[in-house]
C-alpha positions in Angstrom: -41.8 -57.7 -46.5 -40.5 -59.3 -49.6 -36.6 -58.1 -50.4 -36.0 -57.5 -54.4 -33.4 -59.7 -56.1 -31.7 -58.1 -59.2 -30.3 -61.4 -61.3 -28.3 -60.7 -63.9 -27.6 -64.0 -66.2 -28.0 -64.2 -69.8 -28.4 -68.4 -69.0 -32.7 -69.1 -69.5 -31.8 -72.3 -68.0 -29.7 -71.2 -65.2 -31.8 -68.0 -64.8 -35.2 -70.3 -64.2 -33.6 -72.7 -61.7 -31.9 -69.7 -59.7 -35.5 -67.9 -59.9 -37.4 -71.6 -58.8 -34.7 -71.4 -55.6 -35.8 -67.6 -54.6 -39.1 -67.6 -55.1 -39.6 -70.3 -52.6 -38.1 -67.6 -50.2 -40.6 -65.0 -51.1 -38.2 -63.0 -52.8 -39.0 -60.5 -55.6 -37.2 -61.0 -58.6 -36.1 -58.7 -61.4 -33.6 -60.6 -64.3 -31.6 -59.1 -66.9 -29.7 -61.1 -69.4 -26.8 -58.6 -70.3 -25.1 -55.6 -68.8 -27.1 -53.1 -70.6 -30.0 -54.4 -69.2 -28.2 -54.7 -65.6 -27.3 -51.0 -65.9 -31.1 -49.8 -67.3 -32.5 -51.6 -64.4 -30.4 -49.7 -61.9 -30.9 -46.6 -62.9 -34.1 -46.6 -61.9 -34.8 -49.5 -59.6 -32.8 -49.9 -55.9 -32.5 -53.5 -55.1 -31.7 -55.0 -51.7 -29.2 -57.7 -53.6 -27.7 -58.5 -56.7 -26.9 -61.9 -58.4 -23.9 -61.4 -61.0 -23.0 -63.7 -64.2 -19.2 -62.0 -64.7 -20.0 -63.6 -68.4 -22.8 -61.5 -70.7 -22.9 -61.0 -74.2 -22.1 -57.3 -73.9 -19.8 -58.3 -71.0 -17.1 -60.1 -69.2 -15.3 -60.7 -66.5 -14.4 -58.1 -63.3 -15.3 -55.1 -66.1 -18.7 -56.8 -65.5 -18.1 -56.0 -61.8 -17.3 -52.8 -61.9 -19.8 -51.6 -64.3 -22.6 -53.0 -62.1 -20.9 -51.7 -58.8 -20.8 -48.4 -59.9 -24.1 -48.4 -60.5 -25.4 -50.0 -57.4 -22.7 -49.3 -54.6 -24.8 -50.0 -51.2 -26.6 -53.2 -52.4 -24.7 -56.8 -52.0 -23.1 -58.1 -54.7 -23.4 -62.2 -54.9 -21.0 -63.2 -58.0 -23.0 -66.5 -59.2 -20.7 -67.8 -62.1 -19.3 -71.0 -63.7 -15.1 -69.5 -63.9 -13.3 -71.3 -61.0 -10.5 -69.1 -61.0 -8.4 -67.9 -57.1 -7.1 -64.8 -58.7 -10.3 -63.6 -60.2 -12.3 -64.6 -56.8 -9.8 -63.0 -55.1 -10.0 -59.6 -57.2 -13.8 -59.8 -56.9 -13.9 -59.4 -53.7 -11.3 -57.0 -53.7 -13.6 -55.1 -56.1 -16.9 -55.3 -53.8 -18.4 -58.4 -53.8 -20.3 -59.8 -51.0 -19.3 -63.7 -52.0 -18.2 -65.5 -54.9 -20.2 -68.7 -55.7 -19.7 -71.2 -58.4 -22.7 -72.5 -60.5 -23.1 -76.1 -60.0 -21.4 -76.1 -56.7 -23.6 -74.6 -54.6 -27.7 -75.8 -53.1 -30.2 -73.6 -52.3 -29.8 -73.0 -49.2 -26.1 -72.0 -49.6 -27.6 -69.1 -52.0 -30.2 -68.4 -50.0 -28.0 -68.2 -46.5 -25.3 -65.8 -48.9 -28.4 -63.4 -49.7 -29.6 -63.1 -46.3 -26.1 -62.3 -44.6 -25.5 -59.7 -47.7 -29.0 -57.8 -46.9 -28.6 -57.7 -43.0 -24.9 -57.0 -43.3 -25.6 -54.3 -45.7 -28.6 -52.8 -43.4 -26.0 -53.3 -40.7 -23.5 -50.6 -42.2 -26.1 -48.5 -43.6 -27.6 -47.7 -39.9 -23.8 -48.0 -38.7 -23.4 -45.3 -41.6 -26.5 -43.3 -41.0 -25.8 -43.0 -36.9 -22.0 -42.3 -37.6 -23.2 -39.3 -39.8 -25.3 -38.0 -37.2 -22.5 -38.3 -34.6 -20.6 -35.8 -37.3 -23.9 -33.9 -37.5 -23.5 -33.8 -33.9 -20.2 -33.3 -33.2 -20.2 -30.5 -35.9 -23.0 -28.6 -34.6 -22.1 -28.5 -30.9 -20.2 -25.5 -30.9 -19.7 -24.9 -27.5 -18.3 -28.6 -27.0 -15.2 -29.9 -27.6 -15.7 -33.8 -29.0 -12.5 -35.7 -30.4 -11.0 -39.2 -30.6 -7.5 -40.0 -29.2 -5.4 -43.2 -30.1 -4.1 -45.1 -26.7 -1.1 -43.0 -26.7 -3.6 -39.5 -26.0 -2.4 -38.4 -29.6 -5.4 -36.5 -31.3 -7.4 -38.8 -34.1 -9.6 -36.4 -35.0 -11.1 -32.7 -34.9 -14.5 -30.6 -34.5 -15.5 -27.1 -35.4 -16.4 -26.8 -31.4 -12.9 -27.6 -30.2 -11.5 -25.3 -33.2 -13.2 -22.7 -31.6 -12.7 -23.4 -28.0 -8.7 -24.2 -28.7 -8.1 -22.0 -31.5 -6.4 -25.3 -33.5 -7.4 -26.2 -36.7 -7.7 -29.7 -37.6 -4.6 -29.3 -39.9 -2.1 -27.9 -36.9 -3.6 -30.5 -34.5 -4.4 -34.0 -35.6 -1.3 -36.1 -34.3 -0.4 -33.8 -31.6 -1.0 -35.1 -28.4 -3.8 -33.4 -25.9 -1.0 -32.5 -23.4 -0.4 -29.1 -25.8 -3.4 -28.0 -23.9 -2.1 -28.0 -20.5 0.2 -26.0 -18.7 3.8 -27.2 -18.2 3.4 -27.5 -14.7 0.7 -29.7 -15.0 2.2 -32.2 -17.6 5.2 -32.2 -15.2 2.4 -33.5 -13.2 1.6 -36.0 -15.5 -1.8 -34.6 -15.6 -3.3 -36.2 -18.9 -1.9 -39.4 -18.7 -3.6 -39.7 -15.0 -6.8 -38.9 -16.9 -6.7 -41.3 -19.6 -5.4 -44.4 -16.9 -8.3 -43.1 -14.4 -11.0 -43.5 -17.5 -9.7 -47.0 -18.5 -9.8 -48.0 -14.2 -13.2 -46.3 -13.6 -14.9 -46.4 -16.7 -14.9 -42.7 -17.6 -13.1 -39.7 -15.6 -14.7 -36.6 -15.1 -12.4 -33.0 -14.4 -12.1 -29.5 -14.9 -8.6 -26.9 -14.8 -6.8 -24.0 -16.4 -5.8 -24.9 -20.1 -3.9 -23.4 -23.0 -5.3 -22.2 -26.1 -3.1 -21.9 -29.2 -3.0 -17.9 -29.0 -1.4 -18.3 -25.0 -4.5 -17.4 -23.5 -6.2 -19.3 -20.5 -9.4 -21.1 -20.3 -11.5 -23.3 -17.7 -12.7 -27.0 -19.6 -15.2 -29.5 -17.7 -14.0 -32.4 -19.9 -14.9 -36.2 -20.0 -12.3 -38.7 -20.6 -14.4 -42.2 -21.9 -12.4 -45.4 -23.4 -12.9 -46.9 -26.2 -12.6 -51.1 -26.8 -12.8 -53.5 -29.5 -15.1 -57.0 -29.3 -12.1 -58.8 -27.7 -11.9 -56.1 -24.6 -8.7 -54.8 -26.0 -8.5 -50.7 -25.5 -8.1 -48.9 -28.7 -8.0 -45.3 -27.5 -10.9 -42.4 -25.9 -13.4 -40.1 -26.8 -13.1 -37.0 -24.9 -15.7 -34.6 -24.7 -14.6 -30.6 -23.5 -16.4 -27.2 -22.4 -15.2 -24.3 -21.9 -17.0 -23.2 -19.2 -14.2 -19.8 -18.3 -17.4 -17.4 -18.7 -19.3 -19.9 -15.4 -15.8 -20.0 -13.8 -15.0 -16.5 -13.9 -18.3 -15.8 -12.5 -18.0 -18.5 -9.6 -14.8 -16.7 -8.6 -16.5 -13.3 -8.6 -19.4 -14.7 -6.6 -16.4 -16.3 -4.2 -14.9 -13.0 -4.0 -17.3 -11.3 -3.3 -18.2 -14.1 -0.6 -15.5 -14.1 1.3 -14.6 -9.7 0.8 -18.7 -9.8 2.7 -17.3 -11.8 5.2 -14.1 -10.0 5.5 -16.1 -7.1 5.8 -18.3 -8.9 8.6 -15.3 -9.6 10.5 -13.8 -6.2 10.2 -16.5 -5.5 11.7 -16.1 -7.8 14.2 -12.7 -7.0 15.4 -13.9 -2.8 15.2 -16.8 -3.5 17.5 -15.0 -5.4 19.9 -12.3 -3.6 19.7 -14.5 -0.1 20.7 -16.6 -2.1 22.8 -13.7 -3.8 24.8 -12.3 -0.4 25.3 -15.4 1.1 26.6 -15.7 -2.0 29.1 -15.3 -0.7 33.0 -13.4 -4.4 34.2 -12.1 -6.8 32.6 -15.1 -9.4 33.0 -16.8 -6.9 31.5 -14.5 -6.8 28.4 -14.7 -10.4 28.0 -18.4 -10.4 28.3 -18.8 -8.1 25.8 -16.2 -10.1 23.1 -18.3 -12.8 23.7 -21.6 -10.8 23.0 -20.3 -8.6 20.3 -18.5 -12.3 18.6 -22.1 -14.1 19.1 -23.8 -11.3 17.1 -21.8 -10.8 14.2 -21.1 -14.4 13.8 -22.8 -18.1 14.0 -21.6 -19.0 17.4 -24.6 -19.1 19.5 -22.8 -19.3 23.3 -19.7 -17.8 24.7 -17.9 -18.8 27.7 -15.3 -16.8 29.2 -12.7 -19.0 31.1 -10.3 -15.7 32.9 -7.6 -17.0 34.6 -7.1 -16.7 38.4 -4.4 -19.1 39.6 -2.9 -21.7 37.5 -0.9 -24.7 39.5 -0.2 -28.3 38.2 -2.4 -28.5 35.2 -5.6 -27.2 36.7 -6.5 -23.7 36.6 -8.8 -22.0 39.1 -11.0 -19.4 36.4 -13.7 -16.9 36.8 -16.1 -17.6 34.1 -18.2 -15.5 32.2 -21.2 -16.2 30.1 -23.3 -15.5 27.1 -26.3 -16.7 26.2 -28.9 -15.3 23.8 -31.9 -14.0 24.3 -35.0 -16.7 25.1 -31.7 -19.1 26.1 -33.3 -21.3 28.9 -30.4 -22.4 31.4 -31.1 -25.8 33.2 -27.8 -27.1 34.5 -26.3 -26.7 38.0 -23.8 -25.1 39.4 -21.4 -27.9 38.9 -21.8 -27.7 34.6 -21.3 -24.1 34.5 -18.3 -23.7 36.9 -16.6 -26.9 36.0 -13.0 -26.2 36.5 -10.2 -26.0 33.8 -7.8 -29.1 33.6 -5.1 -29.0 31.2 -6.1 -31.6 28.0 -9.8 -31.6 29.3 -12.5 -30.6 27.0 -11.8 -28.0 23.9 -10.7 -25.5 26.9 -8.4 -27.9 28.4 -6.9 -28.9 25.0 -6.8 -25.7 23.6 -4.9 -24.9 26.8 -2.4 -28.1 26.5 -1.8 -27.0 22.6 -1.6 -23.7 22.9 -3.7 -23.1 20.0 -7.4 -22.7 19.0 -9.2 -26.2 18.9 -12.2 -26.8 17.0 -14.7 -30.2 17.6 -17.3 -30.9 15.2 -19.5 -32.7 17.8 -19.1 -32.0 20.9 -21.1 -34.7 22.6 -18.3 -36.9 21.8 -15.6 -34.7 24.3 -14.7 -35.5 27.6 -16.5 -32.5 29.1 -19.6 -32.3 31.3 -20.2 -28.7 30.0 -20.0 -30.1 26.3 -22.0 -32.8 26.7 -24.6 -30.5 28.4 -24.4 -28.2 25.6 -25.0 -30.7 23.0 -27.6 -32.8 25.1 -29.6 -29.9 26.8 -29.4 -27.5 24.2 -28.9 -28.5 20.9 -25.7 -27.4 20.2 -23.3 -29.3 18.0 -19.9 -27.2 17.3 -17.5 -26.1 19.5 -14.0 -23.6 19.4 -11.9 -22.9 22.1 -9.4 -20.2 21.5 -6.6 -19.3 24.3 -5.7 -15.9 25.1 -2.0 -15.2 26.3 -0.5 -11.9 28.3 3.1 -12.4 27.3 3.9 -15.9 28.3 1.0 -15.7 30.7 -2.5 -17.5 29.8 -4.8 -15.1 30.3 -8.3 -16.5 29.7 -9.6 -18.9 26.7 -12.7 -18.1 25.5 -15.0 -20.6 23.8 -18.0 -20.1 21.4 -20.7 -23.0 20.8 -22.9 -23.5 17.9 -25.8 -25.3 16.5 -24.2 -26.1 12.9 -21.1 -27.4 12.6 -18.8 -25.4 9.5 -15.5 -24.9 10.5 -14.1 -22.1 11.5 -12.1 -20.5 8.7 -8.7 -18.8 8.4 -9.5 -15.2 8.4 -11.7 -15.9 11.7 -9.3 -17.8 13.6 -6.8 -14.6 12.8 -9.5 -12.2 13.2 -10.1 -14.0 16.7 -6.2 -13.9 17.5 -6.4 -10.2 17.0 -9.2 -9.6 19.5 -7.3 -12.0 22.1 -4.0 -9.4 21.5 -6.6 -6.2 21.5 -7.9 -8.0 25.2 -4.6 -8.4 26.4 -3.7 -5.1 25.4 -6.9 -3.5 27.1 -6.2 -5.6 30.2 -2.5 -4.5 31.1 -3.3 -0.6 29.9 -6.6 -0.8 32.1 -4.2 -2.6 34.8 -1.6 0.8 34.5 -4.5 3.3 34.1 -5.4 1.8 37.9 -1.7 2.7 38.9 -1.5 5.6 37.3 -4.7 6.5 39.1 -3.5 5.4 42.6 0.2 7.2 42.2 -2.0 10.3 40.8 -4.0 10.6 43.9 -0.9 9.6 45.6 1.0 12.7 43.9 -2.1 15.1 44.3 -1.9 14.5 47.9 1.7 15.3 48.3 1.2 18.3 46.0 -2.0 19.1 48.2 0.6 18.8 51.4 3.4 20.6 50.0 1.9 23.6 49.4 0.0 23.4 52.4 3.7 23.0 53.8 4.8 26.3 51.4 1.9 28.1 53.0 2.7 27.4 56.6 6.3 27.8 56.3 5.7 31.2 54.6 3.7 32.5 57.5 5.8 31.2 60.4 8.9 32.6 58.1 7.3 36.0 58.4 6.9 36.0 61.9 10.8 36.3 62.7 11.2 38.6 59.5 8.7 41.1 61.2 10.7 41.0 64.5 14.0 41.2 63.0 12.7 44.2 61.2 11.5 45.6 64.2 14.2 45.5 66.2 16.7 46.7 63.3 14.3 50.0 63.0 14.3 50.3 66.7 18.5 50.1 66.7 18.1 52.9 63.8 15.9 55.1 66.1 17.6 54.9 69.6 21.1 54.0 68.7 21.7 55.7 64.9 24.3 58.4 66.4 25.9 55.7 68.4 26.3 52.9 65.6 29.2 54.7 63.6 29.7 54.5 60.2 30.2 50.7 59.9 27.2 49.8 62.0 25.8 52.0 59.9 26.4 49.7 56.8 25.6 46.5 58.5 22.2 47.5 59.4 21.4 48.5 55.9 23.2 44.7 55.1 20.5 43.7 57.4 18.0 45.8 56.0 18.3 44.5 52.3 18.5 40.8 53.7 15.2 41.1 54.9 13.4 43.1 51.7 14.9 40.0 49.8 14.0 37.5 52.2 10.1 39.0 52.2 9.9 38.9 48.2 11.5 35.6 48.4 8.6 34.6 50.4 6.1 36.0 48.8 7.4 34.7 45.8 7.2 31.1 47.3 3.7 32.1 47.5 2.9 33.0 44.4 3.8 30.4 42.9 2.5 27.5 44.7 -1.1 28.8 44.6 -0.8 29.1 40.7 -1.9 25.1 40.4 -3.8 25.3 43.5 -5.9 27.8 42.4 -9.3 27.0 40.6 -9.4 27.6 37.1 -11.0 31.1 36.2 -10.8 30.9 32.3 -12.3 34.0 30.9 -12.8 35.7 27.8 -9.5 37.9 27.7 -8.4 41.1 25.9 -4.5 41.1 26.1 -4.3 44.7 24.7 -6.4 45.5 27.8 -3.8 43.3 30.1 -0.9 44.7 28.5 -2.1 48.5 29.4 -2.9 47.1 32.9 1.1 46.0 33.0 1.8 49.1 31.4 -0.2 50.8 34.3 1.4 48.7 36.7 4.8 49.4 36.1 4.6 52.8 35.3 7.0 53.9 37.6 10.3 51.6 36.2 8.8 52.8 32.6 9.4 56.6 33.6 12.7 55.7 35.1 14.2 53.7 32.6 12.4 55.5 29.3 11.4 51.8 28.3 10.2 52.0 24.6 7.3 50.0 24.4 6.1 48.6 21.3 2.8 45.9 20.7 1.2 44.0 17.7 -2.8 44.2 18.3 -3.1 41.3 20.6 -6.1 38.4 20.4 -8.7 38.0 22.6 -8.5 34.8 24.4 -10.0 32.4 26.8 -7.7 32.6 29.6 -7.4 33.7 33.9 -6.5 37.2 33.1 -5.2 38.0 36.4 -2.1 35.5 35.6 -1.9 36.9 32.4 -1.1 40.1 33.9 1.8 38.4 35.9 3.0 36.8 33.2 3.5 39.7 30.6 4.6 41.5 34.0 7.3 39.9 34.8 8.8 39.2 31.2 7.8 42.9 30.2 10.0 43.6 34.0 12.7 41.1 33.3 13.3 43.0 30.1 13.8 46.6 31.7 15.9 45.2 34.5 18.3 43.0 32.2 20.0 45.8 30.6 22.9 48.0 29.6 23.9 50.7 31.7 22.9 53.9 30.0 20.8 52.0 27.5 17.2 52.4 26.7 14.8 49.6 27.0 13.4 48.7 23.6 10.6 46.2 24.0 8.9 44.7 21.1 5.2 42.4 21.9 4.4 40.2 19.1 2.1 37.3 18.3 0.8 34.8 15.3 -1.3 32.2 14.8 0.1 28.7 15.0 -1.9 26.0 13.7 -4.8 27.0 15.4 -2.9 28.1 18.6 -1.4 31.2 20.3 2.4 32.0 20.3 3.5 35.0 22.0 7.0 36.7 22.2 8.9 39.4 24.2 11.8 40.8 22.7 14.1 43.1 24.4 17.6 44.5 23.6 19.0 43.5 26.8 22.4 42.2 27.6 21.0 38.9 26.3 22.5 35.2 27.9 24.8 32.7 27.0 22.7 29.6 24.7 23.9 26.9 27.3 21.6 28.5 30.1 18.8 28.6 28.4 17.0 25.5 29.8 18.3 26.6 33.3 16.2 30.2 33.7 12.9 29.1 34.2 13.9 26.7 37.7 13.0 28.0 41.3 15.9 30.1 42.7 17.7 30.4 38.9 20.1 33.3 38.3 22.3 34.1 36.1 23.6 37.4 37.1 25.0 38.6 40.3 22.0 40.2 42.7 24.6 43.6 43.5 24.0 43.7 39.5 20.7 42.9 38.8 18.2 42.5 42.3 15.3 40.2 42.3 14.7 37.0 43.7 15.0 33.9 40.9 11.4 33.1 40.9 10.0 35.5 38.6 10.8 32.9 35.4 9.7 29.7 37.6 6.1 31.7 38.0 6.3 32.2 33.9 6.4 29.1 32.9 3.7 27.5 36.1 1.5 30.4 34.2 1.7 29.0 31.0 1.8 25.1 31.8 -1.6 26.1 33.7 -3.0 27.1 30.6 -1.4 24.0 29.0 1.0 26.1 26.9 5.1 25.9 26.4 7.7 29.0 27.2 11.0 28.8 25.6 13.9 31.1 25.2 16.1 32.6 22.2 19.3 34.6 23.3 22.5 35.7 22.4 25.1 36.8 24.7 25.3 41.1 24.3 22.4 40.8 21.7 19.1 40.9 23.6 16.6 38.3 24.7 13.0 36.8 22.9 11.1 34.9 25.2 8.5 33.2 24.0 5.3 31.2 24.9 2.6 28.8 23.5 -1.0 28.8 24.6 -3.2 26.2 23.1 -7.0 27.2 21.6 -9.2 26.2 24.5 -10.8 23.4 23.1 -7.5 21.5 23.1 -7.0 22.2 26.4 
């Protein structure tokens, strides 16, 4: 394609040598012979150079320049002229011209060389211009990208609408500032940016992302780019960085990661609740480490669990029972030898685990020292193994291992989730360990209750024996020797007499109260009005004598053996009558109320009452407070109370003051918390 030549040069002769030179080039030419030609010509006409006489007729000098410079300010300008003057070449090219050449001085090919650099220099900056404008088309359209030049020192050269609106910085507040405003103090203590501007000069570009500033305080997320930037000679004259905020992708990455690991939290939760019921449920302990392993196998990836439990332990080898899970479908080929291989001290994850003292975790387990690993990994498939040790105090209990196909890590909230279980196991082992003592001293104590009262029985009946013949013999005295015993033999019979009344309801009261526990439970739907008319009934007689006054809140009907309810309002309701002032009437009051749920009773009386320090003493076997010239009766009558009511899994307690009457009262329990 042939390139247009504008020659200005009001010379004919010059103007038809210059045009013989060209046209031998296949250049196009176009001559004007004064400036107000020059200027017509540009007005409508774009030429790709421009050959320049500074003298014309309308003309001269650098004005000539100027004018035609204005006019044409992307085409070359070639000042071809006869003045050989420094300054004015000097100021010509000052003013925007491409070369200065002197008529006379210069061949063709000089002129033609000049023209060609000026056309493909100023093609050169026009694409340079063209693609640097698209760059700012670019850079000002990406909105959602921060794009910017810093010098060497990271100090900000220049600014985009995307990183205004990321940062919140105009170009104004920001150009000169350095990119470590955008960072938070701790990581410039860091030296953060710097890092990432050496890193991009060592490796070509650095790639990162963290928490920056914005100008308002706020925090965002950035992915950002750091690239370098060289001159021709290699020598680094500062970076383009390219930013995102990417906070929106961030925040929701978290979420997602929350939400992750609260599923997995959950799982494990889980975990340690199942095992944790399941354990509990478990009859031995090789079946509660059996079912950790099963329960830790389902809800997790582990695939195999081996229980290792502990039987002796001497000189880094420990004798173990093991116990085994293995999924469904799980074909078993080893012998004996792989699965009952013994547990040395720094052997296998076991052994290790054991040696450390803490969980161990291999990634490949065909690499460890143990036959059953190896197996595992060879026979089976299985790649990952963890071996956790369980302790009882000081004591290793067991250590239980888990074995799995893929090879993930176990994480922090497992291992502590698996530390629970081992304390839960632990726990479930030395309470199931007591439960068996407790169960052995309660037979133990069962049979010595079963044989003291078998004891109480027999002593009762050979007790009687004597009592009946001593009672015979002291009636047979009264009939055949009565007018021969005088008035002091007289007296010691009847001494005799009252011994053995007391001694028989001593006995009988022995009795009674050792068959209250041995007797089967006969819980019945029970009307206390009806059992306090049976006392009333009962005791009629010491009413009548006395003049007892009576009183009774309408009782509840309860689920209870209603012939020891009898005995127990009996002998409180007879306690009360007997404990009294001479020539005083017995008032007795019956109340009741509802106690969470449960029964409390009370017997008040307006007896002579008891000193508060005795209180805890009334209800033992044999306890009296009172002389027996004063007040007859045996001791037992509270003891029987209080068997009553700890039969029916109940509480009796006493209120008194001395000289101000007595309230004893008693708790019963609603029958389905007994």
């Amino acid at each position: 394609m042939s390139q247009s030549i504008l020659l200005i040069e009001d010379s004919r002769a010059q103007l038809k040598a210059v045009s013989a030179i060209l046209r031998s080039e296949d250049f196009q030419i176009t001559s004007a012979a004064s400036l107000r030609e020059a200027v017509a010509c540009l007005e409508y006409t774009s030429f790709d150079c421009i050959l320049l006489d500074l003298s014309l007729p309308d003309s001269d000098g650098l004005d000539t320049l100027r004018s035609v410079r204005s006019k044409a300010r992307s085409a070359p300008l070639i000042v071809l002229t006869s003045t050989d003057d420094p300054l004015q070449v000097a100021e010509a090219l000052k003013e925007g011209a491409q070369d200065y050449l002197i008529k006379g001085r210069i061949d063709g090919e000089l002129l033609k060389r000049s023209i060609r650099y000026g056309i493909d220099r100023a093609r050169t900056q026009e694409m340079v211009r063209q693609s640097e404008e698209k760059f700012r088309l670019l850079v000002e359209s990406a909105r959602d990208y921060a794009i910017f030049m810093l010098d060497t020192e990271g100090n900000i050269l220049t600014w985009s609408a995307g990183a205004e609106r990321i940062t919140g910085y105009s170009g104004e507040e920001i150009l000169g500032k350095n990119l470590s405003i955008f960072y938070p103090q701790s990581a410039v203590d860091r030296g953060e940016p710097q890092h990432g501007l050496r890193e991009a000069v060592l490796k070509g570009r650095y790639e990162d992302e963290g928490w920056r500033k914005r100008k308002d305080g706020t925090r965002y997320w950035v992915s950002f780019i750091n690239t370098p930037l060289f001159d021709q000679e290699g020598n680094l004259r500062g970076y383009a960085r390219i930013a995102r905020d990417t906070t929106e992708k961030r925040i929701a990455e978290e979420t997602l990661r929350q939400r992750i690991v609260l599923e997995q939290k959950m799982v494990l939760v889980d975990l340690l609740q199942a095992v944790t019921i399941a354990i509990n449920l478990a009859p031995t302990v090789e079946d509660a480490v059996a079912t950790l392993l099963k329960e830790v196998c389902t809800h997790t990836k582990w695939s195999v669990g081996c229980g290792n439990i502990v039987d002796t332990e001497s000189k880094g080898e420990c004798q173990v029972s093991k116990v085994w899970y293995f999924p469904e479908g799980f074909k078993i080929s080893a012998d004996d030898s792989v699965l009952r291989e013994r547990l040395i001290s720094g052997v296998g994850i076991a052994g290790k685990s054991w040696a450390s003292g803490a969980p161990v975790w291999l990634d490949d387990i065909a690499t460890d020292d143990s036959a059953l690993c190896v197996w595992l990994s060879k026979h089976q498939g299985l790649k990952s193994g963890l071996a956790v040790p369980v302790y009882e105090g000081m004591r290793l209990f067991a250590i239980v291992e888990f074995f799995a196909a893929a090879g993930e890590k176990p994480d922090a909230p497992f291992l502590e989730v698996m530390a629970n279980i081992g304390k839960q196991l632990t726990a479930i082992v030395e309470r199931k360990r007591l439960e068996q003592m407790l169960a052995k001293e309660m037979q133990n104590l069962s049979r010595s209750n079963a044989e003291l009262q078998e004891f109480a029985k027999i002593a009762a009946h050979d007790l009687q024996e004597p009592l009946k013949s001593v009672q015979g013999f002291v009636d047979l005295l009264k009939r055949r020797y009565s007018d021969q015993l005088g008035d002091d033999g007289k007296r010691f019979i009847a001494f005799i007499d009252d011994a053995v009344v007391r001694m028989e309801e001593l006995i009988r009261g022995v009795l009674s109260h050792s068959k209250i526990r041995s007797q089967e439970k006969r819980f019945e739907r029970t009307d206390l009005n009806e059992v306090i008319q049976k006392v009333k009934d009962n005791l009629s007689v010491s009413i009548e004598q006395t003049g007892a006054i009576i009183k009774c809140d309408d009782l509840p009907v309860i689920v209870a053996d209603s012939l020891q309810m009898v005995q127990l309002f009996q002998n409180l309701i007879a306690n009360a009558m007997k404990f009294r002032e001479p020539e005083t009437t017995p008032e007795i009051y019956i109340s009741w109320r509802n106690q969470g749920g449960d029964y409390q009773f009370c017997v008040k009386d307006n007896g002579i009452g008891m000193d508060s320090r005795y209180l805890n003493k009334i209800f033992g076997m044999f306890s009296r407070l009172n002389a027996k010239t004063e007040y007859p009766g045996t001791g037992i009558g509270l003891a029987i109370c209080k068997k009553i009511v700890e039969h029916h899994g109940g509480v009796i307690w006493a209120e008194s003051q001395l000289g101000k009457g007595s309230e004893m009262c008693f708790l019963l329990p609603d029958e389905s918390r007994r």
